[in-house]
C-alpha positions in Angstrom: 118.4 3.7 126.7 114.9 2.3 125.6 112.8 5.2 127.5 109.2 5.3 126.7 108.0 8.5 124.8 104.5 7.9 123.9 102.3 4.2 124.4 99.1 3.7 122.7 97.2 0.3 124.0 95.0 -0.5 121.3 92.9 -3.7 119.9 94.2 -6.9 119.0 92.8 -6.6 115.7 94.9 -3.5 114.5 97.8 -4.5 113.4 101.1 -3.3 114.7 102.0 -1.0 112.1 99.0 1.3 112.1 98.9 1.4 115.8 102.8 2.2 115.2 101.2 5.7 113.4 99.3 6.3 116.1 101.5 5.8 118.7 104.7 7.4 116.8 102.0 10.7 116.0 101.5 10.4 120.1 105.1 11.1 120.7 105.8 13.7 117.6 102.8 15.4 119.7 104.9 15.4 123.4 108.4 15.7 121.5 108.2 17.7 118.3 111.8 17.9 118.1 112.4 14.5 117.0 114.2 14.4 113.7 114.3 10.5 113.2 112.8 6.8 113.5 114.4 3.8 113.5 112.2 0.6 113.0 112.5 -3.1 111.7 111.4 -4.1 108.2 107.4 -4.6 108.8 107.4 -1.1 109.3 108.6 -0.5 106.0 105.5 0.1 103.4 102.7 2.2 105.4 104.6 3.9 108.5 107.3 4.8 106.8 105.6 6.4 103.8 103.4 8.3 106.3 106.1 9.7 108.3 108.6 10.6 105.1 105.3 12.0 102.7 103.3 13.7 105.6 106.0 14.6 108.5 109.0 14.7 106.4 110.7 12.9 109.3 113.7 9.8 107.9 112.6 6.8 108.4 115.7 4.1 109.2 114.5 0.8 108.6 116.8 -2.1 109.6 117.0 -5.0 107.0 117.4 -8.5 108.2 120.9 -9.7 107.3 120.7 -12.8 107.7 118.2 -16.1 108.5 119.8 -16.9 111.5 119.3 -15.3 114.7 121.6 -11.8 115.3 121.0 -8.7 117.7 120.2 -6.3 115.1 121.5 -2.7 115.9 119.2 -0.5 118.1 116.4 -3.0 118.5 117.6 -4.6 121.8 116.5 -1.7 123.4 113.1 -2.2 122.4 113.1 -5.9 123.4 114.8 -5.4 126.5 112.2 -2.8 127.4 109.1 -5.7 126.5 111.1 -7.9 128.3 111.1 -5.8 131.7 107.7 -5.4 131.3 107.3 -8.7 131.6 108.2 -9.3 135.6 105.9 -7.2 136.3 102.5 -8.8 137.3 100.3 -6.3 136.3 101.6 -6.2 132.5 102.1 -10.2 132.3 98.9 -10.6 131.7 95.8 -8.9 130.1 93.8 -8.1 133.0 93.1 -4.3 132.8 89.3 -4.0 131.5 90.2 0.0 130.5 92.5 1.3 127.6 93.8 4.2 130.0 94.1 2.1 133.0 96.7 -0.6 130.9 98.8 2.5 129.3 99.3 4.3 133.2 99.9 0.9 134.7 102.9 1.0 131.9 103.9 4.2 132.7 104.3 3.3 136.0 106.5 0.4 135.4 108.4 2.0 133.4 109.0 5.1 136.1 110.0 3.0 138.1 112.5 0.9 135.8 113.9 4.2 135.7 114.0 5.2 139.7 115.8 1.5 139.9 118.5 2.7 137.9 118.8 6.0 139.9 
């Protein structure tokens, strides 16, 4: 459904797949039940050797099949999601001056992504 368990706003000059461990360790903290991950190739070397070694968790990464352009399984949600973000005028562009304040402000759209489809 593409619901948001954890976010974790974070510098420009971290790259995605550390703040993907802190993020991903934000939601194993909320949700400890979760058994699994799914994420795309970049994902591949230092999350996913973090979450198999340390949390034992399976990490499912999807391969790119091809050069050309394909929906790849599972990851439309997580573009979709970005991609309602984005008519919102608040998360269009970066004007929140506060970590916090950006992460609620998603929240918020997000809860209310969710009351639309009520």
């Amino acid at each position: 459904m593409g619901n948001i368990l954890a976010v974790n706003v974070h510098a420009a000059n971290i790259h995605d797949t550390k703040g993907g461990v802190f993020t991903f360790e934000k939601a194993l903290f909320y949700y400890p039940a979760i058994q699994g991950i799914c994420a795309d190739s970049a994902y591949k070397k230092h999350f996913k050797n973090i979450f198999e070694e340390i949390h034992n968790l399976k990490v499912d990464i999807s391969e790119r099949l091809d050069s050309t352009f394909k929906v790849m399984p599972k990851r439309w949600r997580i573009e979709r999601t970005f991609a309602w973000f984005g008519g919102y005028r608040r998360l269009s562009k970066d004007f929140e001056y506060s970590v916090l304040s950006e992460e609620n402000i998603i929240y918020i759209s997000h809860t209310h992504l969710l009351l639309k489809r009520l």
